[in-house]
Structures are given as structure tokens and as C-alpha cells.
VOZA-901067 format. One record per atom (N, C-alpha, C): z, y, x; residue in one letter. Coordinates in steps of 0.001 Angstrom, whole numbers, padded with zeros to 6 digits, always signed. Layout:
<rs>
ZYXa
...
</rs>
This chain:
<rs>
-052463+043362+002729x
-052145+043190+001311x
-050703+042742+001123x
-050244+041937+002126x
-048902+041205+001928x
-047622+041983+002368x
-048582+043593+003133x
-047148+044230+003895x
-046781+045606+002769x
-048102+045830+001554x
-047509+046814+000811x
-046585+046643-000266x
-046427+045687-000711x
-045242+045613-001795x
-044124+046115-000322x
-044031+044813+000531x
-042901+045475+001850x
-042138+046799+001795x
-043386+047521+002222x
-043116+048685+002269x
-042737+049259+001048x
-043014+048985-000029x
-042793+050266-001149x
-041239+050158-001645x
-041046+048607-000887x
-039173+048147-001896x
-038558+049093-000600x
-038765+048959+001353x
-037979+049887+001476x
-038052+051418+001758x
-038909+051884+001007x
-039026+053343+001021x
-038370+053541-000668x
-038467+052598-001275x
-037702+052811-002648x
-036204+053590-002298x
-035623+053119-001884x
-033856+053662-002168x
-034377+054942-001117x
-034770+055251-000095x
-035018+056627+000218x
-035280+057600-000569x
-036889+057135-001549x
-037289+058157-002829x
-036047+058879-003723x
-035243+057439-003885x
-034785+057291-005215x
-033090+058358-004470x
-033076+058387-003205x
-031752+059397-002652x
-032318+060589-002500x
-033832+060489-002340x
-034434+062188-002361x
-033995+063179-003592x
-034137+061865-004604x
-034904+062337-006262x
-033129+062606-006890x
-032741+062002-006465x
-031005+061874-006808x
-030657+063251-006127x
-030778+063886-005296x
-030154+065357-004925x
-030492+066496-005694x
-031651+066524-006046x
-032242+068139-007133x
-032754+066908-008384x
-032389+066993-009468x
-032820+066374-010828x
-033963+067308-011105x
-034905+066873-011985x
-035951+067296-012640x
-035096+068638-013246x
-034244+068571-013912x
-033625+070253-015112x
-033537+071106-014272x
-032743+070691-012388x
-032461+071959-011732x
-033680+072575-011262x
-034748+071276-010631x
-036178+072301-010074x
-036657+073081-010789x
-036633+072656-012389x
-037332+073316-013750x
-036686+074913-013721x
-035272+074968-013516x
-034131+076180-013386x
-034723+076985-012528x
-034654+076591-011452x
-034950+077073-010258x
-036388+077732-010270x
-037522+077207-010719x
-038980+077522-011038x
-038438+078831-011961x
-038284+078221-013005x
-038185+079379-013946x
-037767+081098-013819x
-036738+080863-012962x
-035841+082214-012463x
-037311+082679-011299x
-037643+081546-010844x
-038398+082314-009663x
-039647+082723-009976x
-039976+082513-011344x
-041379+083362-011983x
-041125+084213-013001x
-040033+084439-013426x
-039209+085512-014153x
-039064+086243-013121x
-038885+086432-012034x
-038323+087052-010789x
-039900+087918-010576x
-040686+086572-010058x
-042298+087173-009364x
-043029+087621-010788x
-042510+088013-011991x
-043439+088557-013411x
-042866+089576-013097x
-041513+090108-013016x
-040567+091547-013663x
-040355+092253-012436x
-040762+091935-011392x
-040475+092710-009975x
-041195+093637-010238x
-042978+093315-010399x
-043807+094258-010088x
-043938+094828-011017x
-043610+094754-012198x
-043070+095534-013184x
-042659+096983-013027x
-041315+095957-013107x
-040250+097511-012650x
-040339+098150-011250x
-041218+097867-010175x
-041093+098292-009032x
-042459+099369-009305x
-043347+099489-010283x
-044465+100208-010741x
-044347+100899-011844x
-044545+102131-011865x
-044851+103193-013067x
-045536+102762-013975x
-045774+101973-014957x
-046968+101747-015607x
-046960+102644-017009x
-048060+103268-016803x
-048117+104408-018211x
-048280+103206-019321x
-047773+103758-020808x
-048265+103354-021732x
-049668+103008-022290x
-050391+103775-021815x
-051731+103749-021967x
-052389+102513-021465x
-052082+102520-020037x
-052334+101199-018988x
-051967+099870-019296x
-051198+100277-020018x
-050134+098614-020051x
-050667+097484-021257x
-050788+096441-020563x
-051389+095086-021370x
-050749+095184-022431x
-051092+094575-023575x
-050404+094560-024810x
-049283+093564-025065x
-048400+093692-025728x
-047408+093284-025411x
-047471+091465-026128x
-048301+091419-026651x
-048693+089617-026861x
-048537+089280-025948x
-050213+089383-025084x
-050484+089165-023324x
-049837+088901-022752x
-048775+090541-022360x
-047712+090074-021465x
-046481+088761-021869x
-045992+088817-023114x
-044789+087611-023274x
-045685+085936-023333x
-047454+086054-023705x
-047889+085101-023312x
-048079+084624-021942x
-048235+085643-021108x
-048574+085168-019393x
-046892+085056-018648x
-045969+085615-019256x
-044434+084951-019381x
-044293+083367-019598x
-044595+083644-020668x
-043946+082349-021557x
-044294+080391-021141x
-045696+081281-020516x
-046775+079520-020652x
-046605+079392-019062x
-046720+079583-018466x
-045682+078720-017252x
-044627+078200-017157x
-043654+078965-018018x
-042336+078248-018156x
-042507+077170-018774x
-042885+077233-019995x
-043480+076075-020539x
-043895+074783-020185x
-044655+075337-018963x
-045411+074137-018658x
-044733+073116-017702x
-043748+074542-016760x
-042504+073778-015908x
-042003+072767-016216x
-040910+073734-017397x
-040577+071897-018273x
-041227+071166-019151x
-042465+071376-019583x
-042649+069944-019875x
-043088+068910-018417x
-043483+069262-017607x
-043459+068403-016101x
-042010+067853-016327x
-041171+068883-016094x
-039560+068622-015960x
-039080+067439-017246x
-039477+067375-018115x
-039048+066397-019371x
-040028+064835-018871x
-041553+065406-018529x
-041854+064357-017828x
-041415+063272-016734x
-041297+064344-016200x
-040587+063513-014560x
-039161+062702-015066x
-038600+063386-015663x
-037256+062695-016120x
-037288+061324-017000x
-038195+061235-017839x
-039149+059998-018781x
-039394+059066-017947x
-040267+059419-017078x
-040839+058303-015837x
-039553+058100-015012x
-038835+059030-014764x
-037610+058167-014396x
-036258+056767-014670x
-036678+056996-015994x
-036082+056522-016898x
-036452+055476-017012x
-038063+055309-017219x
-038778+054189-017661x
-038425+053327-016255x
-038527+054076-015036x
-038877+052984-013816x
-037381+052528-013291x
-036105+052707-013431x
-034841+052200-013796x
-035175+051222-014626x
-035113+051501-016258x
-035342+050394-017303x
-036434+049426-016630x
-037397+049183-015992x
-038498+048382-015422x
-037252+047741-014531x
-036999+048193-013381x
-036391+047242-012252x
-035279+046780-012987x
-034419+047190-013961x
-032939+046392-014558x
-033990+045524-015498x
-035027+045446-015574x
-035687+044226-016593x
-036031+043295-015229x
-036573+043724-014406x
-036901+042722-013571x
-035759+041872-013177x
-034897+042765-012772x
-033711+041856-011994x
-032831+041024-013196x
-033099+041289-014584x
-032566+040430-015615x
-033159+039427-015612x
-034460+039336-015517x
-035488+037979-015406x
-035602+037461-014409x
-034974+037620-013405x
-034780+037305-012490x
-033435+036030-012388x
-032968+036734-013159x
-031625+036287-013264x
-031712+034619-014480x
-032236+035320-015131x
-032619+034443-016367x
-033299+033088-015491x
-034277+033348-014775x
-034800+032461-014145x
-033948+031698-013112x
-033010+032258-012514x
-032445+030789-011751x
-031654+030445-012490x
-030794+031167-013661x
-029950+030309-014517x
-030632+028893-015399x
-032674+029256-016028x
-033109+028267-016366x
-032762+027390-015560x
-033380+027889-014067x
-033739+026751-013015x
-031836+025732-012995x
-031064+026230-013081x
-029838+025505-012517x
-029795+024814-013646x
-030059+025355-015259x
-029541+024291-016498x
-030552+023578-016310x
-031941+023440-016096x
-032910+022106-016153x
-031931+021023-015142x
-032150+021739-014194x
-031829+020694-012723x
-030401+020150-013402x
-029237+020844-013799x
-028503+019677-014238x
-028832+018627-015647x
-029606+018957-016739x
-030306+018633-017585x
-030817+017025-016690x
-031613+017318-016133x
-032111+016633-015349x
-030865+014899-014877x
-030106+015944-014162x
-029021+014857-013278x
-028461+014291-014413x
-027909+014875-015919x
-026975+014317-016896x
-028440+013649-017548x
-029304+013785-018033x
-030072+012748-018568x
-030310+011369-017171x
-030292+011449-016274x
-030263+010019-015376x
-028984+009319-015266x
-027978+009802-015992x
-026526+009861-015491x
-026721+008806-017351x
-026688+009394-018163x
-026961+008588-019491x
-027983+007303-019619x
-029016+007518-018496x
-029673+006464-018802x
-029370+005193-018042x
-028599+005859-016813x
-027650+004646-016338x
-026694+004078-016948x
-026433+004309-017693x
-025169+004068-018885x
-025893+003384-019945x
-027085+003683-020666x
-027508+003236-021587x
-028052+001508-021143x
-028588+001722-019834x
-028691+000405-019654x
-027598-000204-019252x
-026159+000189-018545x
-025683-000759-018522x
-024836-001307-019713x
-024625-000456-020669x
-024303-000712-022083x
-025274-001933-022754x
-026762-001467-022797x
-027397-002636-023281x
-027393-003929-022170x
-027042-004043-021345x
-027111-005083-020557x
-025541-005610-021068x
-024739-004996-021230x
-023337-005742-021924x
-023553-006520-023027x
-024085-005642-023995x
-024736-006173-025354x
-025278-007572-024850x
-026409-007604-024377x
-026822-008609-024283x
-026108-009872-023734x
-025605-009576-023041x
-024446-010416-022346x
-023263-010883-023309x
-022829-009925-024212x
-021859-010584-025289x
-022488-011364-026017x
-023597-010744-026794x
-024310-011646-028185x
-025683-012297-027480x
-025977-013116-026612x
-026957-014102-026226x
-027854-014742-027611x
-028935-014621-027326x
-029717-015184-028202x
-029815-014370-029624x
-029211-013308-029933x
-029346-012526-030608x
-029877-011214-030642x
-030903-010733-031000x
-031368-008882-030966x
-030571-008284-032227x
-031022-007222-031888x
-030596-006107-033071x
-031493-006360-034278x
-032975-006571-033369x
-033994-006255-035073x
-034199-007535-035468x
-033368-008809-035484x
-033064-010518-035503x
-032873-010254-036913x
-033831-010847-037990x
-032453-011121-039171x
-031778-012574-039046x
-030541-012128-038896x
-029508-013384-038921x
-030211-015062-039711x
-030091-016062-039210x
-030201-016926-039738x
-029019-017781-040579x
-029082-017585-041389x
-027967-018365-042712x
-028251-019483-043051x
-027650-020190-043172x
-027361-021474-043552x
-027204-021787-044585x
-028002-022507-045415x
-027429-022619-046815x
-027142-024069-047359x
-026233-024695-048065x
-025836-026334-048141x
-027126-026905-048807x
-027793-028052-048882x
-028703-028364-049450x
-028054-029211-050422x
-028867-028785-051565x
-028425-029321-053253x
-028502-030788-053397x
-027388-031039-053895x
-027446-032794-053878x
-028615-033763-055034x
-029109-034467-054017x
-030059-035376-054742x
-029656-036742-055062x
-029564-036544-056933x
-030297-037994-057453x
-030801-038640-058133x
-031225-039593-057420x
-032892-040168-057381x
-032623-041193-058892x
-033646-041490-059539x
-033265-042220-060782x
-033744-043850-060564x
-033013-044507-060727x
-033380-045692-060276x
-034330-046650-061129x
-035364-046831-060323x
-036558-047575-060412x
-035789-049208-061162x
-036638-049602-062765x
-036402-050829-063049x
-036287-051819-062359x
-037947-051859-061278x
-038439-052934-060575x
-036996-053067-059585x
-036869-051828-058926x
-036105-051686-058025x
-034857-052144-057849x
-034381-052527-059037x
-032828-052888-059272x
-031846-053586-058254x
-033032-054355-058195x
-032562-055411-057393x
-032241-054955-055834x
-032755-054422-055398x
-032559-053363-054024x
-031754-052105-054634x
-031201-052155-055265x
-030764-050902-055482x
-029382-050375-054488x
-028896-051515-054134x
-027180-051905-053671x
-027625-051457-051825x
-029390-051164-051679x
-029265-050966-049998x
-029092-048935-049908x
-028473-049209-048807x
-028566-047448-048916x
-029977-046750-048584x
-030033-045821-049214x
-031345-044524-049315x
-031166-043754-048151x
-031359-042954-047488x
-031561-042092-046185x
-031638-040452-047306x
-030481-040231-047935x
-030490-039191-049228x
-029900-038086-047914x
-030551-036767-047935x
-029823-035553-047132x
-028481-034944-047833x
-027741-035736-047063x
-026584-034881-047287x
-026197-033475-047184x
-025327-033184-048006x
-025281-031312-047928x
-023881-031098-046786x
-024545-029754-046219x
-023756-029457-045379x
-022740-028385-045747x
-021288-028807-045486x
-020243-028115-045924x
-020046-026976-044641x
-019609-025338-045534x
-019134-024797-044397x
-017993-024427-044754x
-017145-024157-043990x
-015707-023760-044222x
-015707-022128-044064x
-015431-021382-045094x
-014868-019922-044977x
-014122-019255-043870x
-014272-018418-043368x
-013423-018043-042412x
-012360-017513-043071x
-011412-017707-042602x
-010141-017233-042649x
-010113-015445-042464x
-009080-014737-043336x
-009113-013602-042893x
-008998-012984-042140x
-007913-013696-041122x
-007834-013622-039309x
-008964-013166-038932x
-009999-014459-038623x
-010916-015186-038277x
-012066-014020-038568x
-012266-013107-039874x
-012828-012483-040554x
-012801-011390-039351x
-011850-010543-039161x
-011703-009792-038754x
-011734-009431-036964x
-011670-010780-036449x
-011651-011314-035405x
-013418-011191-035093x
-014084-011459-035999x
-015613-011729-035826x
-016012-010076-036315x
-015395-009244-036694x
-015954-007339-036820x
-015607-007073-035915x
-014936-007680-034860x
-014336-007350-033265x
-015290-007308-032472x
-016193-007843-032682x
-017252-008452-031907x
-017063-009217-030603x
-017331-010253-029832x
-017014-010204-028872x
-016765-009620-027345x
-016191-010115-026625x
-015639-008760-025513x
-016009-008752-024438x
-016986-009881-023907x
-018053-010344-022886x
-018332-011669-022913x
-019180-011915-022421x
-019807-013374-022436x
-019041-014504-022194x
-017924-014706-021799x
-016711-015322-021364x
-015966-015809-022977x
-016709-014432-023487x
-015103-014343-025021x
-015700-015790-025917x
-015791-017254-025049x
-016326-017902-026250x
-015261-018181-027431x
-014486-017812-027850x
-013810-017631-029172x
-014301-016623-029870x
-014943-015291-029595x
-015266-014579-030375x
-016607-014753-030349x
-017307-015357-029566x
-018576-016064-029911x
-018982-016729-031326x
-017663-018027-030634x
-018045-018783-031934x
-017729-018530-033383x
-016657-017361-033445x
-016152-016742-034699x
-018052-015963-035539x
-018326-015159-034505x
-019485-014445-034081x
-020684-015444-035177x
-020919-016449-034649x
-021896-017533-034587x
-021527-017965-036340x
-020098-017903-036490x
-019839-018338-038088x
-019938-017531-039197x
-019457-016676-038710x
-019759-014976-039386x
-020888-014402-040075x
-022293-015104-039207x
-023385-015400-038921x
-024044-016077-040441x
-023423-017079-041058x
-023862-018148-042141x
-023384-017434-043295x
-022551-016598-043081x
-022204-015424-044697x
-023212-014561-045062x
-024194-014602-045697x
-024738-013956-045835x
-024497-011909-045670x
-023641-011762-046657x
-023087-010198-046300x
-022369-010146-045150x
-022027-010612-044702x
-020934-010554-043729x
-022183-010697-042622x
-022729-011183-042311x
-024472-011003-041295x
-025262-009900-041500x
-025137-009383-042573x
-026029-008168-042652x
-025229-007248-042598x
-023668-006935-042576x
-023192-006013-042032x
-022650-005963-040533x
-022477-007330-040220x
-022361-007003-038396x
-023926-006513-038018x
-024922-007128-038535x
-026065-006733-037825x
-026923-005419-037760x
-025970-004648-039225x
-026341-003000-039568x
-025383-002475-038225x
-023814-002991-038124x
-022813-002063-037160x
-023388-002060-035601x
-024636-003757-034956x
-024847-003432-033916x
-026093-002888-033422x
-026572-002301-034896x
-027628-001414-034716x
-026989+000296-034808x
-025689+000293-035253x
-025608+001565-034520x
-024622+001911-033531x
-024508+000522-033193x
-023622+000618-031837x
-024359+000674-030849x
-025747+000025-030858x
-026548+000638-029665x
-026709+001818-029390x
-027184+002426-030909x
-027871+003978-030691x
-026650+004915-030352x
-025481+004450-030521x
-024265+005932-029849x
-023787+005444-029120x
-024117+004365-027986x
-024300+003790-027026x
-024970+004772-026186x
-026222+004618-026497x
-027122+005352-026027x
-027018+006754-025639x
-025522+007329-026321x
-025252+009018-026194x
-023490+009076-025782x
-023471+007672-024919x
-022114+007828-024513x
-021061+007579-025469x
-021039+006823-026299x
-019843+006606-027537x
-019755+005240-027468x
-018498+005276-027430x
-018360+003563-027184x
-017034+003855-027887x
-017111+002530-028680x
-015907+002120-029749x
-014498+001663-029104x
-014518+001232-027896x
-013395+000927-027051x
-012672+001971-026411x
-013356+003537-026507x
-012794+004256-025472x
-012249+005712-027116x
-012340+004761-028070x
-011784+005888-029634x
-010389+005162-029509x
-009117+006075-030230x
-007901+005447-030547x
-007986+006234-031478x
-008181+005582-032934x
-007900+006242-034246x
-006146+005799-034595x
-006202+007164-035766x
-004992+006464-036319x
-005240+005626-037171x
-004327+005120-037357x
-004768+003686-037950x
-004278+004341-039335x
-004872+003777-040322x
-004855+003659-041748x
-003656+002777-042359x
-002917+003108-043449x
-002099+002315-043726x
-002631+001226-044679x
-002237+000087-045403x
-002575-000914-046085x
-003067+000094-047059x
-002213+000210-047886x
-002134+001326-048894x
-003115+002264-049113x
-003778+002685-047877x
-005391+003256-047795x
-006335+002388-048171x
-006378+001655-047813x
-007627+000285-047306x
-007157-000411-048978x
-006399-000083-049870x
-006313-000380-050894x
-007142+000216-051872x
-006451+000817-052051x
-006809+002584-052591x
-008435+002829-052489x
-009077+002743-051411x
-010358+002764-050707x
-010918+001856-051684x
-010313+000641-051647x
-011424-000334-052287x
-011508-000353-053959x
-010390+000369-054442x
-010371+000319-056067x
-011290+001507-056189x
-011780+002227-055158x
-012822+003250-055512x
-012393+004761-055411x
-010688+005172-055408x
-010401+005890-055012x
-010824+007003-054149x
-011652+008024-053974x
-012219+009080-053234x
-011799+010259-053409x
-011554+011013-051678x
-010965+012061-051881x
-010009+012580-050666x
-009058+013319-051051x
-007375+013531-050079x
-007189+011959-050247x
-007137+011280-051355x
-006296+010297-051183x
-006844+009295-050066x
-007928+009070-049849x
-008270+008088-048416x
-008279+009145-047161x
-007918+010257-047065x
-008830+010886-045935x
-008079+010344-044544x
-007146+009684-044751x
-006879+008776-043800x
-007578+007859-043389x
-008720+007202-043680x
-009173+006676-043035x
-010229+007325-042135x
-010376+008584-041921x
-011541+009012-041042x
-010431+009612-039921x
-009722+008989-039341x
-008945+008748-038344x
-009344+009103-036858x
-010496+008972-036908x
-011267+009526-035426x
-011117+010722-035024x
-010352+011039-034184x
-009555+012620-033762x
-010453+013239-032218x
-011507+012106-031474x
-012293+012528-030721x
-013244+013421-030764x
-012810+014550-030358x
-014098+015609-030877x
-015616+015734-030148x
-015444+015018-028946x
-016820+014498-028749x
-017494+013635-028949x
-016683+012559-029231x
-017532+011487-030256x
-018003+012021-031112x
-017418+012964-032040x
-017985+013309-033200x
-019112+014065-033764x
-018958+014751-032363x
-019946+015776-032307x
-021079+015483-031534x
-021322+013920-030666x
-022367+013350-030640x
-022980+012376-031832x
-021778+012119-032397x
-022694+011579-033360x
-023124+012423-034245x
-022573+012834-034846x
-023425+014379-036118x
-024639+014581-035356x
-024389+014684-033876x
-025857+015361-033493x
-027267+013903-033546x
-026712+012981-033659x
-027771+011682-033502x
-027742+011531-034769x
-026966+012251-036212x
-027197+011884-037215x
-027899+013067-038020x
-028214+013934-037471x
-029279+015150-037574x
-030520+015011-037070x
-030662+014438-035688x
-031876+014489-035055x
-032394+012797-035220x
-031884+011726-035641x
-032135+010740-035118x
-032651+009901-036900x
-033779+010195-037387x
-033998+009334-038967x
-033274+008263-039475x
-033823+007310-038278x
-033368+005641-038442x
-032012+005862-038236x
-031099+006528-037280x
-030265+005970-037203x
-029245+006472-038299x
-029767+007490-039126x
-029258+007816-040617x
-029347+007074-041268x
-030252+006278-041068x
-030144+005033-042561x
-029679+004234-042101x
-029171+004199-041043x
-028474+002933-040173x
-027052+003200-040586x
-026746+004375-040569x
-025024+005078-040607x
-024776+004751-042189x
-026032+004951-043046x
-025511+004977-044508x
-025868+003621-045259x
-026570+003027-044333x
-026605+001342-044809x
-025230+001008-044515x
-024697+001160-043377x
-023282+000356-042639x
-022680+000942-043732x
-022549+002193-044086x
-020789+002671-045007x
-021225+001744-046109x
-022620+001580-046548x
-022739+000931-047925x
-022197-000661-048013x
-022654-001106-046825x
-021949-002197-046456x
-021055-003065-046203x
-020360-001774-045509x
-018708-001645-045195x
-018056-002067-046484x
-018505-000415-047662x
-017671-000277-048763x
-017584-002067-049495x
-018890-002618-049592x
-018856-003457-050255x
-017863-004981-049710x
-017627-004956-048622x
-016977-005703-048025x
-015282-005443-047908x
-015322-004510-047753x
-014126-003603-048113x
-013463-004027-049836x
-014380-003951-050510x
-013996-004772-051979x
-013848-005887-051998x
-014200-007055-051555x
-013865-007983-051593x
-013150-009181-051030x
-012992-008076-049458x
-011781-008643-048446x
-010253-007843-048765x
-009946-007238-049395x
-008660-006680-049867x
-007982-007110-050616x
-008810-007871-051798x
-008319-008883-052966x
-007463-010084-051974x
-008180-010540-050957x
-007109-011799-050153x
-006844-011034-048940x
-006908-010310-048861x
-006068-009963-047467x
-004943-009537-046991x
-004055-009342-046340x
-002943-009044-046194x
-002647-007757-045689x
-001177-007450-045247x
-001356-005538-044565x
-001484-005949-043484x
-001139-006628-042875x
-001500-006698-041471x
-002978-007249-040764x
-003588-007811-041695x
-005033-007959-041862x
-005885-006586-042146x
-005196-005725-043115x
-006006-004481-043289x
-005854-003385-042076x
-004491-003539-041492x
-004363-002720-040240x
-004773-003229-039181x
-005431-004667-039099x
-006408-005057-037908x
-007278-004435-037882x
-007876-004331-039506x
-009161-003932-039450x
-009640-002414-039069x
-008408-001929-039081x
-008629-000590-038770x
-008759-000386-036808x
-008585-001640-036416x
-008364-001297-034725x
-009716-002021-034624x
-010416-002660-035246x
-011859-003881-034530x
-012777-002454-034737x
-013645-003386-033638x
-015056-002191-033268x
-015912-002034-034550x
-016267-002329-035389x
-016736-002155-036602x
-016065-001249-037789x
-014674-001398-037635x
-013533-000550-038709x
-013954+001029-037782x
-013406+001187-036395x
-013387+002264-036025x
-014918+002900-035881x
-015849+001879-036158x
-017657+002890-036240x
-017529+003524-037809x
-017024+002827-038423x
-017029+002761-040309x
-016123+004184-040586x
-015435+004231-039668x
-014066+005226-039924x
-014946+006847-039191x
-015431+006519-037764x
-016308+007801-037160x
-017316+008139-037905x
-018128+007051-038661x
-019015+007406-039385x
-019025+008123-040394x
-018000+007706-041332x
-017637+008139-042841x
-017172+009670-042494x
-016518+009515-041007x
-015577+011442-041179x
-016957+012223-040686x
-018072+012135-039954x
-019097+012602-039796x
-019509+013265-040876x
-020105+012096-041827x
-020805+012486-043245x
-020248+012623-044430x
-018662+013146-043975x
-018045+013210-045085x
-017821+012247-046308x
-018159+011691-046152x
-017654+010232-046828x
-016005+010497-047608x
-014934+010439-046697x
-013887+010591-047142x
-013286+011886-047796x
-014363+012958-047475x
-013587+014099-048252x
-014446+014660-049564x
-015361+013258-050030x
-015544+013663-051595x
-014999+013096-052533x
-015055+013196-053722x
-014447+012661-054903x
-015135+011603-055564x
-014112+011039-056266x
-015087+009949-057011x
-016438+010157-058049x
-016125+011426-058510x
-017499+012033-059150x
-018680+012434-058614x
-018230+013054-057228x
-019577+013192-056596x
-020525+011975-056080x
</rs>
């Protein structure tokens, strides 16, 4: 059973050099002349009276229907030739098809282990910068407690002069715009305790906590696809943008800020912002976020404060993000 395929592939190219010397049209030629030949010999080599002679239907029918039949064999044979070419150039295409699958899985394969080594050591950084913090954490804020006082008791008067154990409110101090921008930096490893503790203060602002904590939810996920905010060099935005931007301006006139000129960043993220739900509402919570912060840090900030902000890891996600989803190239009406 296992030696007849064997045999039939190499007697193939023999057949196929037999069949290649006389084509199906010439044997058909060749037949034809040679029963035109063996009909009209004995013909003309015999007297045949009129009387005698088959009628002349008969004869051009007992002509005609052999030839006939020659070539249609001859149109046959040539069909089946045809077909069994077209068969083996299909085989050897699928053939083909098949180790090309086989080579794109197998690297498929090596580049998905190659990412997931990356993804963890990315989240193992994460964790290592922001300690004691997750992604799905809502920030804990701090809020001053309202001052109490107590109305003093008649009886009491007389004790009135000892001190009460009253909770004092706790003052926090604003960060500075430096300081502001210093903490969208995020910190730069576990070492960075200055951007920790900026980190940690940043933390008690209410908006200012819910937008670092939207940016390091999608700094994981394009993490996760090889995009890292340290390895983008945007152009930087001028003051004058980051102005403009915040009075609401949309259009040519900001499209400077989608500064991200990496075309594979970009085109991994579009693709995680097509296939990936959450992390769409993650991309359009942050711009919403951004924008709003963006309004109200421009009123005190300076140009050289607004062109920080364009280099910290949060400005340049805000900036990849927005040129993704077009953000910067609509108008204020839309």
C-alpha cells in the first residue's frame, strides 16, 4: 500500500515525456488521414456500378462518425490533461501555503513569548516604582476636617479655661507647579524617593488622583504591546499651544500637540484601541481628564512649565493618545 503512491510520482515525469512528444490534435490528424486513406482506397481501387453503390447518406455517414469520434477522444484527452496539471500546481500551492502557515505560527509563537517577557518585566517595574499602589486602587484623599465649636456649658464655666482634646484640621499645602508636573512624571524606580513623595502628594488632589490613576491604567495596557513612554521623543509643543488648547481652541491650530512621530507606537496603539473595550474608555477618560486639567493648570503656569509638560510620561501618553483618535484634528464644533 505504501509503495504505490512511490511508484506512480516516478513513472509520472516518464508518462508526462511520453504524452509531451505526439499531443492529443496530432494523433487525432494522424487517425483521421489514416481512415480517410483506409475509406477512399477501396473505393477508387474498385469499379463500383451505380446501381451497387450505398447511398450517398450512408457513405458520408460511415465517413464522418469515426472522425468524429477521434476527436472528441482527442478534445478529451487534452481536458484531462489540463485538469491533472491544474490538480498538481494546486497541490504544490498548498503545499506551499502550508509551510509558510507553519513558519508564521512558529514565529507568532516566539514574538508572543518575547512580549510576555516584557510585559512582566514592565509590570514588575510598575510595581517597583508605585509600592503599595494598584491600578484598580481608588486613590485615597485626604480631606481637612471642619473645625469644631463646642458651645459652652453654663455649669461648665468654671472649667472652661482647661483645654478640650478638639481635632484639629489638617492643612495641606498645594503643590507647586514644578512639583505638579514633576508628579505626571511619575516616578523613575523605586530609588526615585522624590518622585515618590511628589507621587504620594499628588495623591490628596482629588483630580489630579484620578487622572494619574486613569494615565497608569493605560500605561500598563501599551505596556503590554511594547510602548513605553520613555522610548517616544515628541516634538514638543510650544506654550502658545498648551494655551490655545486650554481656551478650547480645536483644530490646525493645536495639531501640534499630537507630536508623536513614532509610527509604531501608533499603530500599536490604534490597534489596542480597536480591539481592546476597556482600554477605550481608558484612552477617552484620560483625554477627558487631561483636557480638564489642562484648564486649570495654564491659568498659573508658566512656558517653561507648559513645555515640561509636554516631555513627562503622562503629557507624551495624552499627546499619542489624542493623535490616535484624532482628538487634535477636529474642530471646536464637532
Amino acid at each position: 500500500m505504501t509503495d504505490a503512491p512511490e511508484t506512480d510520482e516516478t513513472d509520472l515525469p516518464k508518462n508526462e515525456g511520453l504524452r509531451s512528444k505526439v499531443s492529443p490534435v496530432q494523433a487525432a490528424a494522424a487517425l483521421t488521414i489514416l481512415w480517410a486513406l483506409a475509406f477512399f482506397i477501396p473505393i477508387l481501387s474498385q469499379r463500383i456500378s451505380f446501381e451497387n453503390a450505398a447511398p450517398p447518406f450512408f457513405t458520408i455517414l460511415t465517413l464522418v462518425l469515426p472522425i468524429l469520434f477521434i476527436w472528441l477522444v482527442a478534445i478529451t484527452t487534452m481536458a484531462m490533461r489540463r485538469l491533472r496539471a491544474e490538480t498538481r500546481d494546486l497541490q504544490r500551492t498548498i503545499k506551499e501555503m502550508h509551510k509558510t502557515i507553519e513558519g508564521e505560527l512558529a514565529a507568532q509563537a516566539e514574538e508572543r513569548e518575547n512580549w510576555t517577557f516584557l510585559q512582566q518585566e514592565q509590570l514588575t517595574k510598575i510595581r517597583d516604582i508605585t509600592p503599595g499602589i494598584t491600578v484598580d486602587q481608588e486613590p485615597q484623599v485626604r480631606r481637612p476636617f471642619a473645625p469644631f465649636e463646642p458651645r459652652p456649658d453654663p455649669e461648665d464655666v468654671a472649667q472652661y479655661g482647661l483645654p478640650l482634646a478638639h481635632p484639629t484640621p489638617i492643612e495641606t499645602v498645594p503643590l507647586t507647579t514644578t512639583e505638579t508636573v514633576q508628579a505626571l512624571n511619575f516616578p523613575n524606580n523605586s530609588d526615585d524617593k522624590e518622585g515618590l513623595r511628589l507621587m504620594r502628594r499628588a495623591s490628596e488632589d482629588r483630580n489630579l488622583a484620578l487622572l494619574m490613576k486613569t494615565a497608569r491604567q493605560a500605561l500598563t495596557s501599551l505596556s503590554q504591546d511594547g510602548v513605553f513612554m520613555d522610548d517616544l521623543v515628541p516634538d514638543a509643543p510650544q506654550p502658545q499651544v498648551w494655551r490655545r488648547f486650554a481656551k478650547g481652541v480645536r483644530g490646525p491650530a493645536i495639531a501640534a500637540l499630537g507630536g508623536i512621530r513614532d509610527r509604531s507606537a501608533v499603530a500599536l496603539t490604534k490597534g489596542r484601541l480597536k480591539g481592546d473595550i476597556e482600554f477605550r474608555e481608558t484612552a477617552h477618560n484620560l483625554l477627558r481628564e487631561f483636557d480638564r486639567f489642562v484648564l486649570e493648570f495654564e491659568k498659573i503656569a508658566s512656558d517653561d512649565d507648559l513645555l515640561a509638560l509636554g516631555q513627562t510620561r503622562s503629557g507624551r501618553l495624552f499627546m499619542l493618545l489624542g493623535r490616535c483618535t484624532g482628538t487634535f484634528e477636529r474642530t471646536a464644533a464637532a
